[in-house]
C-alpha positions in Angstrom: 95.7 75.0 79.0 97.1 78.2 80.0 97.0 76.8 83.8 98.6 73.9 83.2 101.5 75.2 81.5 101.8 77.3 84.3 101.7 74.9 86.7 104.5 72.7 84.7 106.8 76.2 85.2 106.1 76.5 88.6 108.9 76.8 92.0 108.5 73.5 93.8 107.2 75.2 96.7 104.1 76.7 94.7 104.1 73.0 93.7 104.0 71.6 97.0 101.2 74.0 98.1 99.2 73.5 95.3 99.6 69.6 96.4 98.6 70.7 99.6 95.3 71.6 97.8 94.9 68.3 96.3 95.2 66.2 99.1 92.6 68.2 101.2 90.0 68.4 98.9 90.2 64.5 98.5 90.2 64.6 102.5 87.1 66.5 101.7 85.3 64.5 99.2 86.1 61.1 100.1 83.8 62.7 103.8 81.2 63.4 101.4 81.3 60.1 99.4 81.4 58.4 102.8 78.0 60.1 104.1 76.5 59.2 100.7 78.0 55.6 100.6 76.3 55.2 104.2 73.4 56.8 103.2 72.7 54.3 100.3 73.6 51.1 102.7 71.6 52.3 105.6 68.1 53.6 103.9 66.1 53.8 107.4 69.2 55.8 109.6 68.3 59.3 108.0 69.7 61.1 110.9 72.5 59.1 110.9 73.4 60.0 107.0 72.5 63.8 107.6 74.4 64.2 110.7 77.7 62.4 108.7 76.8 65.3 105.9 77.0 68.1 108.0 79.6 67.1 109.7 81.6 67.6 105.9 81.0 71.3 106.6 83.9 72.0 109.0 86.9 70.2 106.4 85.0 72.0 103.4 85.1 75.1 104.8 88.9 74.3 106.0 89.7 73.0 102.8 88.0 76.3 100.7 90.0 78.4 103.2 93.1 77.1 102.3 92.6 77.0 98.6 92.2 80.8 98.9 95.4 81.4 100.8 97.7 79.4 98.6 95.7 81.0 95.3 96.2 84.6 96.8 99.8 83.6 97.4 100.5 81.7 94.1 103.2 84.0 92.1 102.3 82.1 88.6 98.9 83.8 88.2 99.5 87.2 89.9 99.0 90.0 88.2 102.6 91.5 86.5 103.8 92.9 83.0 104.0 89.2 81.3 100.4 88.9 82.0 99.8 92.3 80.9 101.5 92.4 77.9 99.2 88.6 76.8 96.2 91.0 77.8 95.3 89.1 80.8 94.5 91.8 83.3 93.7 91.7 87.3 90.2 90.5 86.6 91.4 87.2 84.5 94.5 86.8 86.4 91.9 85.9 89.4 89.8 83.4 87.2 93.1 81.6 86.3 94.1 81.4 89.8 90.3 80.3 90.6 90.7 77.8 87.3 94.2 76.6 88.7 92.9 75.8 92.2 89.7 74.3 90.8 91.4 71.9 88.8 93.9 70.8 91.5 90.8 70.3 93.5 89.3 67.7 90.8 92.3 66.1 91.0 91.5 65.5 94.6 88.1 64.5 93.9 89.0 61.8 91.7 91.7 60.3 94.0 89.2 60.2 96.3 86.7 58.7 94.3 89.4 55.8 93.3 89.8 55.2 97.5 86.6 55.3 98.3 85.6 52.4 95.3 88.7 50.8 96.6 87.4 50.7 100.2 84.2 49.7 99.0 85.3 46.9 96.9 83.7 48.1 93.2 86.4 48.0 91.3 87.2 44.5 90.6 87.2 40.4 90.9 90.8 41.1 92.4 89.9 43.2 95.4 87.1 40.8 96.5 88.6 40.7 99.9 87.5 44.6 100.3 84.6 45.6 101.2 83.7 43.3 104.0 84.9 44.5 107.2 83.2 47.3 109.4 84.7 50.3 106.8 83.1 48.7 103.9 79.6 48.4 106.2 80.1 52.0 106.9 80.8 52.6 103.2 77.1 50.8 102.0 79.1 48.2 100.6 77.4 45.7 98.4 74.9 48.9 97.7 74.5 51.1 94.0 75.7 54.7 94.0 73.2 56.9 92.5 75.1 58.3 89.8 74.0 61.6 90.1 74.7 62.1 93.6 78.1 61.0 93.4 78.9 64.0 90.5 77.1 66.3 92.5 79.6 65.6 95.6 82.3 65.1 93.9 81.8 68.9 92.0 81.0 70.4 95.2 84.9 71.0 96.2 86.1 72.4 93.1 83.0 74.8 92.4 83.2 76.2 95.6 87.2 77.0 95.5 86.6 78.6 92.0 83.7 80.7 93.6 85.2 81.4 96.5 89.5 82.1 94.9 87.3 83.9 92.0 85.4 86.2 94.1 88.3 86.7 96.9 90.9 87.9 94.3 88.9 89.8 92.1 90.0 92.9 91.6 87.9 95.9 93.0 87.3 99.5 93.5 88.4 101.8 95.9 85.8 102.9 98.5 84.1 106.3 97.6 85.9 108.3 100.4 89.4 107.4 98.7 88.4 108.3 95.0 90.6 111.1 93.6 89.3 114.5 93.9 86.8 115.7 90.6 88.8 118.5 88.6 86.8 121.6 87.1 85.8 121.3 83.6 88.5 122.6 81.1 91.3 122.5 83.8 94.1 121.0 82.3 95.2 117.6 83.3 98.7 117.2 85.3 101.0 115.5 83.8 102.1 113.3 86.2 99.6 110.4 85.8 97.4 109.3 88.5 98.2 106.1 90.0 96.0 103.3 89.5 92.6 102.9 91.1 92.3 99.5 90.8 92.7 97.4 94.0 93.7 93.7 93.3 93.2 90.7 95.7 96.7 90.0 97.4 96.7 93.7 98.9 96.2 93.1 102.6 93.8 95.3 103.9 94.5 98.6 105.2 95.8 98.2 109.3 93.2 100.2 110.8 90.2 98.4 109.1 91.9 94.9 110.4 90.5 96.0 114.0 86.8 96.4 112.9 86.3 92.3 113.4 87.2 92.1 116.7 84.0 93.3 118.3 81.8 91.1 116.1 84.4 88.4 116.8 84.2 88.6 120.8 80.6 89.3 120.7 80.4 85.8 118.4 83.0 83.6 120.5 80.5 85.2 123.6 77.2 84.1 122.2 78.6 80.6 121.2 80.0 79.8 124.8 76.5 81.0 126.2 74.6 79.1 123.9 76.5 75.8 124.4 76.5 76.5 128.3 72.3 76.5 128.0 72.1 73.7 125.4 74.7 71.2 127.2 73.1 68.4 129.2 74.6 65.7 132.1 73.9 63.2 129.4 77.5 60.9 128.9 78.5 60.6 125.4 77.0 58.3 123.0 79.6 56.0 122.4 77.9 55.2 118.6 77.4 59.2 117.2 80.0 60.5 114.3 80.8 63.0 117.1 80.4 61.8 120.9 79.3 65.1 122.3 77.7 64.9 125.1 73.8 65.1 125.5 70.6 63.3 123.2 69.7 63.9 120.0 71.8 60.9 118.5 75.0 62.4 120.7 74.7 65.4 118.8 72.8 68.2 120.1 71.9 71.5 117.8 72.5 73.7 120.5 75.8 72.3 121.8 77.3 72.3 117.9 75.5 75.4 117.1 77.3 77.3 120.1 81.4 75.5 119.4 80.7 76.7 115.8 79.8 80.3 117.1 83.0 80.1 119.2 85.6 79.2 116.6 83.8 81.8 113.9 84.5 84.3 116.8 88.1 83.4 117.2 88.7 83.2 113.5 87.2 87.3 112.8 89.2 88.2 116.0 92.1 87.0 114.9 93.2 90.3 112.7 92.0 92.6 115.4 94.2 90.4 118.3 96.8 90.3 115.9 96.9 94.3 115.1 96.6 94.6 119.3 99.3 92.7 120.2 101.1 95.0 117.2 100.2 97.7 119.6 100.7 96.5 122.5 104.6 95.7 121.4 104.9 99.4 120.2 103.0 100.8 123.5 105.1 104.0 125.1 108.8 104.5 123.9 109.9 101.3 122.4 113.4 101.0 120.8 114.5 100.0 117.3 113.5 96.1 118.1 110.1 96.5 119.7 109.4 99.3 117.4 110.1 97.3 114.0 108.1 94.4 115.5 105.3 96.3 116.6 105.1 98.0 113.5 105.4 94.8 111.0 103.0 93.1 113.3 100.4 95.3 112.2 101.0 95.7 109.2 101.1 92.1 108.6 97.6 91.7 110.7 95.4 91.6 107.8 97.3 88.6 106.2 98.3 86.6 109.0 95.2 87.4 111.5 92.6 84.7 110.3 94.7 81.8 109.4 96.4 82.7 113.5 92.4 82.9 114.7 91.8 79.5 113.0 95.1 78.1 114.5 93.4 79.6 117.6 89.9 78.2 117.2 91.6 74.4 116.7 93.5 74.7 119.1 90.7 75.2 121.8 88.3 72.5 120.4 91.2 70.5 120.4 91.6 71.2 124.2 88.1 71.1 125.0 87.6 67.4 123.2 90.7 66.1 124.8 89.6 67.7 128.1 85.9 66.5 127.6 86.1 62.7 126.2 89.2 62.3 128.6 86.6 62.1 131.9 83.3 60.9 129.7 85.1 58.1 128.3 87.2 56.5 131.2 90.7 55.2 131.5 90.7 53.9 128.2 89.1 56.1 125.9 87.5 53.8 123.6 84.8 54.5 121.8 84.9 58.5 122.1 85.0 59.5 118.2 83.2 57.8 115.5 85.0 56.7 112.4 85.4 59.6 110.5 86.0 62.0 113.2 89.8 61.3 112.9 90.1 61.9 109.0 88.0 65.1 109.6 90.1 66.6 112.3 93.4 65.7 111.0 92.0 67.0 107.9 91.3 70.7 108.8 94.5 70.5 111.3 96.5 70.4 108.0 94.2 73.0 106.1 94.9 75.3 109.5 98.8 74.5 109.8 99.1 75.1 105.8 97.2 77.9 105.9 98.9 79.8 108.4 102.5 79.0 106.5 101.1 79.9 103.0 100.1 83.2 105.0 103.3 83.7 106.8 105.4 83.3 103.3 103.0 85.6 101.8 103.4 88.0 104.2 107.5 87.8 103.9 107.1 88.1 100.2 105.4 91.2 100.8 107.8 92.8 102.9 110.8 92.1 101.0 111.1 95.8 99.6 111.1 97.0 103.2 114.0 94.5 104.3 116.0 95.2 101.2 116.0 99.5 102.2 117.0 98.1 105.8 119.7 96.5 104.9 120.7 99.5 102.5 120.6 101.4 105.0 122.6 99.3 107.4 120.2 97.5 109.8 121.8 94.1 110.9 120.4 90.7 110.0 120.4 90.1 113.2 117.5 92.7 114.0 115.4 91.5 111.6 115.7 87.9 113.6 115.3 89.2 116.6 112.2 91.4 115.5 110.8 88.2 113.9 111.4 86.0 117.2 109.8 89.2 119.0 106.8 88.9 116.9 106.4 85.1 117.2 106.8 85.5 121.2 104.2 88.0 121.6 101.7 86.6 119.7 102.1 83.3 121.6 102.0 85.1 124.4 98.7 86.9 124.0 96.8 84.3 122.1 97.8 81.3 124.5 96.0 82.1 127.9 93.0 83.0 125.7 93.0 79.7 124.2 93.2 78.6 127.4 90.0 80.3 129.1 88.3 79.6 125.8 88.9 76.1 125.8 88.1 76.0 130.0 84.7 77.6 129.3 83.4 75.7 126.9 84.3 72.3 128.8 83.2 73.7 131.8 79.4 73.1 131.4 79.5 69.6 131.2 81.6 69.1 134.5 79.0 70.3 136.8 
């Protein structure tokens, strides 16, 4: 109750993230709901319906990332003095953010539900006319849902954004190397108190443990890009597969998915570390006030900003690579290269990535707002903090760009020779 009052009071931005929320976890159950609707009307393709259910994994996992970030960033269920004064500390703040984006993600789940019935033609005499093209075929039109299954799928979203908002923001201890030091027994207590030891979620990590992910994140993107290079095959795509990639196994080869999903985890726990280097690199030698107060915010700012930019990154070479890849398998026309799915899927987790990295980038201005304000006390020009802003953009694109590029190049190149 206490959520949805909140969400009544909320600033129509918060609304329109939150709504954000909604529409991708319907993206992301209506995929499920279509790889058990073709399941039940296609008993004997069991590698069909298995490969159409792990293909659900990259939008769920884009979808549970972006319930996170707008959670994290969501001002109505934040810890502050009204909460505190109710008696809802940092540890149920984060299980009514968790509750808030759970229950905007069972909104999605039902809407999808509603489509997905709709496409199928069950909910009525009047919609006879549905259900008997190629989507309702797809859809096992004509064929019972097993009840079970379908509460199972459609619970999935919303029990994995409450787990994953509820353990994210929760609020934790300090490490033991930061824990104030132990006073002698019977020394008397100073009397200014001791601030808080109590970490909560939307505190961006500290900027020098944002770098400790890169390694892990080349050594990842490195290992995926080898791995597809061995697995790939001179095989042209299978014009029928979910995913047209190129090689047997149905058009889907372990190997060749195993290493693209090896990749894009490397961009994505790269992305603070690139993000905190290009900080550095802007700040490198004797920089002036611009170059300095760029360099500086950047890494300051890496821990909030540096996944949803290594996501951004990731799509945006698998993006390339497909283009690149299905481009020359698939001729002139093109026809034929992605299943039926594949579009909602990818624009699916293009919107989870784009939203993300905005819900980041407002957080990350919300958090800086007490630093702006003593600038412009203390004299510093708007146009500065523009400048240092456009600075910050045009570095990062710089850096991240021609990596993209060389990403994208080497994973495509194996199936050119």
């Amino acid at each position: 109750m206490l959520s949805l009052r909140l969400t009544r009071g909320a600033r129509p931005s918060v609304l329109l993230r939150r709504s954000l929320v909604t529409v991708a976890a319907a993206g992301a159950s209506f995929l499920l709901l279509s790889a058990l609707g073709f399941a039940s009307g296609h008993p004997a393709d069991s590698q069909g319906a298995v490969g159409r259910l792990l293909w659900c994994l990259v939008p769920l996992a884009a979808t549970v990332h972006l319930a996170v970030a707008v959670g994290r960033a969501d001002p109505s269920t934040g810890p502050g003095p009204g909460f505190a004064a109710v008696g809802l500390g940092p540890a149920r703040a984060a299980l009514l953010a968790a509750v808030s984006m759970a229950a905007a993600c069972a909104l999605g789940g039902v809407l999808a539900l509603l489509v997905f019935l709709y496409l199928r033609g069950d909910l009525g005499s009047w919609l006879d006319w549905a259900g008997s093209g190629a989507v309702g075929r797809q859809l096992g039109s004509g064929r019972p849902l097993p009840l079970a299954g379908t509460v199972t799928l459609l619970a999935v979203v919303p029990v994995l954004v409450g787990a994953a908002c509820a353990a994210v923001l929760w609020p934790r201890q300090p490490r033991a190397g930061h824990q104030p030091p132990r006073q002698p027994r019977g020394a008397r207590r100073p009397a200014v108190p001791a601030p808080p030891t109590v970490v909560t979620g939307p505190v961006a990590p500290l900027p020098h443990r944002t770098t400790s992910g890169l390694p892990w994140g080349i050594a990842l993107t490195a290992a995926g890009l080898a791995l597809q290079a061995y697995a790939s095959g001179d095989a042209p795509p299978h014009p029928d597969a979910l995913l047209a990639v190129p090689g047997r196994l149905g058009g889907n080869p372990p190997g060749v998915v195993g290493g693209w999903a090896l990749a894009a985890l490397g961009l994505v726990l790269a992305g603070p570390g690139l993000t905190h280097l290009c900080g550095r690199l802007l700040a490198v030698g004797r920089p002036g006030v611009l170059r300095l107060l760029a360099g500086r915010m950047l890494q300051q700012e890496a821990g909030l900003i540096g996944r949803p930019v290594g996501a951004l990154c990731a799509l945006a070479a698998a993006g390339y690579t497909v283009l690149e890849l299905y481009g020359r398998a698939s001729g002139p026309s093109g026809a034929h290269a992605f299943g039926p799915l594949t579009g909602l899927g990818a624009a699916l987790v293009t919107l989870c990535a784009a939203a993300t990295t905005l819900t980041a980038v407002v957080e990350a201005r919300s958090a800086r707002e007490r630093t702006t304000a003593a600038l412009l006390r203390l004299g510093a020009p708007t146009r500065l903090l523009r400048g240092a802003a456009a600075l910050r953009a045009t570095a990062l694109l710089a850096l991240l760009v021609p990596l993209v590029w060389v990403v994208a190049h080497l994973t495509a190149m194996p199936f050119h020779r």
